[in-house]
N, C-alpha and C positions, 0 to 999 in steps of 0.2 A: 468697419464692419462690412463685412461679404455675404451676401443669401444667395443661393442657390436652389433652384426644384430640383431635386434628383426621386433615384427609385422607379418606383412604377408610372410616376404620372409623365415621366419623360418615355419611359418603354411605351406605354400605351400611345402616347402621341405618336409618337415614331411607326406606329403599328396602325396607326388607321382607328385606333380604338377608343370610344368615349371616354374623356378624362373623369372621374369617381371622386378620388381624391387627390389632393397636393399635398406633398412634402415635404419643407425647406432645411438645408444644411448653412449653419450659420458659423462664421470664422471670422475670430477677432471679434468677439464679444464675451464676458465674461457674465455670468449667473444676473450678479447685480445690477448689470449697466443694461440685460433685458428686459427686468424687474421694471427697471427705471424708467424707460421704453411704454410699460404700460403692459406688457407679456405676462401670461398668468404661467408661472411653473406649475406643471402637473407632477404630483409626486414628489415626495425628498431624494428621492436617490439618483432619479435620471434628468441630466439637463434636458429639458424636453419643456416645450414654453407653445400657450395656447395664445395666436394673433387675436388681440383687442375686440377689432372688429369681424373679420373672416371665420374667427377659430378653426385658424387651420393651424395644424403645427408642424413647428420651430425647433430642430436641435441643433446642440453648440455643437460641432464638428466633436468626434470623438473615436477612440479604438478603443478593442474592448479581446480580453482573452477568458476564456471559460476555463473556471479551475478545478473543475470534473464533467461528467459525463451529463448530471442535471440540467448544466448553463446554468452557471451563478456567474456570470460577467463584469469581472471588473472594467469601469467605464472612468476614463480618465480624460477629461476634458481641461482644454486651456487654450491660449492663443498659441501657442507653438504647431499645434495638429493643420497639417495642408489640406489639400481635399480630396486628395491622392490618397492621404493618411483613411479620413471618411471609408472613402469608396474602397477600399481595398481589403474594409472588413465583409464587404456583402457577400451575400452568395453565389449569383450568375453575375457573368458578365453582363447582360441586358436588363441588370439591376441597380448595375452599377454605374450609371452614367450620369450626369447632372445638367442645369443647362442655365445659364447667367442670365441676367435680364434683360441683355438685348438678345435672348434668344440662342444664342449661341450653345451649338452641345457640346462638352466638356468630354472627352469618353478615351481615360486609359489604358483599359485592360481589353478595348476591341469590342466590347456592345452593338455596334452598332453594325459590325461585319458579321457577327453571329444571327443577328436579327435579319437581317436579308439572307444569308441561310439557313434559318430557321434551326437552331442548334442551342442547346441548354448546355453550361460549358460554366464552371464551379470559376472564378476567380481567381482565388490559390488555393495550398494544402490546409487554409486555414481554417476552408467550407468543412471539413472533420470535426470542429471544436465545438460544434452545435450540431448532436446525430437528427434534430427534428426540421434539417436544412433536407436530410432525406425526402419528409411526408413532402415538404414545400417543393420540391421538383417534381413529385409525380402530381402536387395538386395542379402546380403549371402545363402540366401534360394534359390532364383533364379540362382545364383552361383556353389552352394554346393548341392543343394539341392537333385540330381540325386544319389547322393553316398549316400544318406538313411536319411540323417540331418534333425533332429527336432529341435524344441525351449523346453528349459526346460521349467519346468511348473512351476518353480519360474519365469523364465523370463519373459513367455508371460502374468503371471497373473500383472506384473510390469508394462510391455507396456502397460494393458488395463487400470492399472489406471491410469500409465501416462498421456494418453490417454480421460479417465473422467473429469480428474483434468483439460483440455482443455489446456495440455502443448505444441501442435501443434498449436495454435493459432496463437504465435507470431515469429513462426519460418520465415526466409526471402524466399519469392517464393524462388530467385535464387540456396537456398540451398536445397528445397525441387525437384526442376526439377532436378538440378545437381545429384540426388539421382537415381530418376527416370528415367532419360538420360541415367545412366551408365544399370542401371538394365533393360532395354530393350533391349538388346543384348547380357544378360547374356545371359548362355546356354537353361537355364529353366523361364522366365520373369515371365510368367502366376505365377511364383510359389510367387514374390513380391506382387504381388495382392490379393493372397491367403491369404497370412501372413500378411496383411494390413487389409483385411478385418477379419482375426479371432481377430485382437487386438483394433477391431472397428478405424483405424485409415483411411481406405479408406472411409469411411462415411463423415467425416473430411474433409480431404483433395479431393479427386472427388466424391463429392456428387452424380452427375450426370451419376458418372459408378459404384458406389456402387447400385444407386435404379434399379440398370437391373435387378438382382439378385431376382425370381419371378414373373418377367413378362413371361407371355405363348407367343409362336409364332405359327402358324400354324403347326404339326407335321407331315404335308405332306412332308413340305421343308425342315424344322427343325427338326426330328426325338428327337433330343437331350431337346427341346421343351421351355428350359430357357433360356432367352433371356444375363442373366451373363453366365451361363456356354458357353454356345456357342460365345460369348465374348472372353473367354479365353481359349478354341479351335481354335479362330481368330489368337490369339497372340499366339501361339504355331506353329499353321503352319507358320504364318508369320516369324517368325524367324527360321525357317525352309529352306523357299524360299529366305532371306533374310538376312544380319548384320548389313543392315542401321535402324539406329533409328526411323528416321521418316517415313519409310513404315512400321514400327513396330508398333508406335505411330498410324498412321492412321488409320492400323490393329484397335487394341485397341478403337479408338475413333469412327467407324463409324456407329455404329448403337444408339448413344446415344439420338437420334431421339424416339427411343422406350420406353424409360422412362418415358416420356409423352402421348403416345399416350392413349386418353381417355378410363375411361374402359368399355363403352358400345360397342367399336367394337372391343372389345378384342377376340380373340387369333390375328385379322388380324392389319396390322398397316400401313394403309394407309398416306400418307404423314410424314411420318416417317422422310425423307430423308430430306424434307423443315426444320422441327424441328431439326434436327440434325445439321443442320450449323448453325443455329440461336445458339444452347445451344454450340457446339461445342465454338464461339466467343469468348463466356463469358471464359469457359473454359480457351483460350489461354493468355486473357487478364490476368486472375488470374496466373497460372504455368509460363508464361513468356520463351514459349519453341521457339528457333528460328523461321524466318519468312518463312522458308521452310517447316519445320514439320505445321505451321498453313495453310500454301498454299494448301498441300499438303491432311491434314488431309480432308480440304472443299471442296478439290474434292473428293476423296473417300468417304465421305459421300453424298456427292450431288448425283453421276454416279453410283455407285456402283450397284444400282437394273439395271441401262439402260447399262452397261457392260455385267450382266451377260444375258442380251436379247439381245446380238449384232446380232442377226441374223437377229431380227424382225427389227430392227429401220432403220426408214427412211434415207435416204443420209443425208438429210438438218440435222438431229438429231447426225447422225453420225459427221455431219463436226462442229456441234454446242461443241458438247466434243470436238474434237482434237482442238478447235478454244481456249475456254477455258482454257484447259491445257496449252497452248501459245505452241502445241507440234510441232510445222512448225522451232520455234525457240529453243525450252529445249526437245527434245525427249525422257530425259531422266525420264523429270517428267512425261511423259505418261508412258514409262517404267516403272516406281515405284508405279503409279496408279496401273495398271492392275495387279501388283504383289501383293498389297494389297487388290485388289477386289477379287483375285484367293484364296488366303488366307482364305477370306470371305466366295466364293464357298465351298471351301475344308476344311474348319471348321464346320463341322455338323458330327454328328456321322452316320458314315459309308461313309462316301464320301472323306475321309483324302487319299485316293489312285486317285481319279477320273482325267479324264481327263478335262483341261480347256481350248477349243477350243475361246475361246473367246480376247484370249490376243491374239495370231495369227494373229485372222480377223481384230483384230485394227491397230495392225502395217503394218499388206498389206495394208489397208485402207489408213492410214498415208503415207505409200509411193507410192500412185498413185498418191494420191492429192499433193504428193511433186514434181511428175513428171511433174507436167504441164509446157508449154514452156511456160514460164512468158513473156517472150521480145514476143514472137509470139503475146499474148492477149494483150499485151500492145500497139504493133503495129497496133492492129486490131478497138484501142478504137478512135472515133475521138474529145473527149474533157477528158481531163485528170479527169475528174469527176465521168467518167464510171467506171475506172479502178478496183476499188477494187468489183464492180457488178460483171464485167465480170471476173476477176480472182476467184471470188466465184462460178460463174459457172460453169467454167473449173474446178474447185473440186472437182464440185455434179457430175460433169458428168464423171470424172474418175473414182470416191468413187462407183459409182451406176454400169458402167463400166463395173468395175472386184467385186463387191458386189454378184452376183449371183454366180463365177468361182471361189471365194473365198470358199463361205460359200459349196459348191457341193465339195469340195477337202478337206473338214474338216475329 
């Protein structure tokens, strides 16, 4: 029996980068003789075995062909498969490399020459048989992408016919979000969406954030003046201010309002924000992303222009967001609003340093209206009918209060 680390935890060494996790390729071992071993199989269908003590995992060396567009992979394991065999099913070549236990790197298809030129480079024609090899190069970009990483230009001319051929079609949402999930918190995300859209794959799959990409905005507000780049300006700072996904997500989704917006009053985009939760919907229904990141998305799209006006709006307007948000009981989701609206603010060119007075004024906001002596107004009601009148009262008249001492100390 032969083990091997291969994958990422050998890429990442090789790269200067914290090992996460290990992954071993095992040959000349059969099911039962791991079993035997003390090896916990996960799953019936994939040799795939969790170590005793470490639980790291263990697969029996294996090939594997997809026999549609889904990836239902037949996996056929046994002592006959080399390691050549293995590695010759991955994707890039700097995935594909292994490395023995004295250390030794194992590396046939050139990983390790791609990796000192910083070059994403498919293995063989066989990176086609799995279209969601696509998302996993651009999330590597969003990943990797800082340290100088391109796509070869054999690979990305692959992804686009992948791509033509309409191999994303019949991919499962759940695999396509799972994609997208991880690659908004890379280091670089904006950079996912770059490389989705150079391989026509974000057309595809977000229509609706693909058609930003030459819509004008106003250049008073917008300096930057495209409504995609400034988009992905959004999702740079936000993951900046942030490592939660769905303020990242939000980021990203909230001005998709504008891709509509008719072109006779174009550069301006009035009711933008209405539009924007409407299409935002559809959106969530399709990707299937948690009910937080949808919560979460429809209020930064909804608030986000009445956020960055906090100064001007009314109490009643003010207590109508933090009502909304349900921020009396989740504080946190107002929290994560304002960080994605700040995001918003501070995604236009030249304003990535400015200050955001407006996340401040909400939370002093939120905590007068949280001060009120509830049992006092409740004491004061004489049919339990009034109650939630007069506790909205006591709100306004906190919110309004300290609204002027607020916004004068900014």
């Amino acid at each position: 029996m032969e083990v091997y680390l291969v994958g990422g935890a050998v890429r990442d060494r090789l790269l200067g980068y914290p090992v996460r996790e290990r992954d071993y390729v095992v040959l000349g071992a059969t099911p039962e003789q791991m079993q035997q071993s003390g090896y916990v199989q996960v799953g019936r269908d994939f040799p795939i075995f969790l170590h005793p003590e470490t639980r790291e995992e263990y697969a029996l060396a294996r090939v594997e062909r997809s026999t549609s567009q889904a990836h239902q992979p037949l996996l056929y394991d046994g002592l006959n498969i080399t390691l050549k065999d293995d590695l010759s099913r991955r994707d890039l070549t700097i995935n594909a490399m292994a490395e023995d236990t004295a250390g030794q790197v194992i590396d046939y298809f050139g990983g390790q020459q791609d990796l000192e030129q910083r070059v994403f480079r498919h293995v063989s024609p066989a990176f086609a048989e799995d279209p969601i090899r696509i998302l996993r190069v651009a999330r590597f970009m969003a990943r990797y992408g800082d340290l100088g990483f391109t796509i070869a230009t054999e690979t990305l001319q692959l992804m686009r016919t992948m791509v033509a051929h309409d191999a994303l079609s019949n991919v499962a949402a759940e695999r396509i979000w799972k994609e997208l999930d991880r690659a908004l918190t890379e280091k670089s995300p904006h950079l996912f969406f770059d490389t989705l859209r150079s391989c026509g794959a974000l057309a595809k799959l977000m229509p609706e954030l693909d058609c930003l990409w030459g819509v004008p905005q106003p250049s008073r507000w917008h300096p930057e003046i495209d409504t995609g780049v400034h988009t992905m300006l959004v999702v740079r700072m936000a993951r900046r201010l942030s490592s939660s996904s769905a303020v990242i997500f939000a980021a990203l989704t909230h001005d998709l309002g504008k891709g509509e917006t008719p072109k006779a009053i174009l550069p301006s985009h009035h009711g933008h924000e209405e539009r924007g939760v409407r299409i935002l919907k559809a959106v969530c229904q399709r990707l299937g992303p948690p009910k937080y990141h949808c919560e979460l998305s429809r209020l930064v799209a909804r608030y986000h222009g009445k956020v960055h006006r906090a100064s001007e709006l009314r109490p009643r307007t003010v207590l109508c967001v933090l009502e909304d948000t349900d921020a009396f009981r989740r504080p946190q989701r107002l929290q994560d609003m304002l960080i994605a609206c700040e995001a918003d603010y501070r995604g236009r060119t030249g304003f990535a340093e400015s200050r955001y007075p407006q996340r401040h004024l909400f939370l002093t906001w939120l905590q007068a209206a949280k001060g009120i002596d509830v049992e006092a107004v409740v004491a004061k009601c004489a049919r339990p009918s009034l109650i939630e009148t007069a506790i909205t009262r006591a709100r306004l008249h906190a919110i309004k209060s300290c609204r002027s001492k607020a916004v004068l100390t900014l």
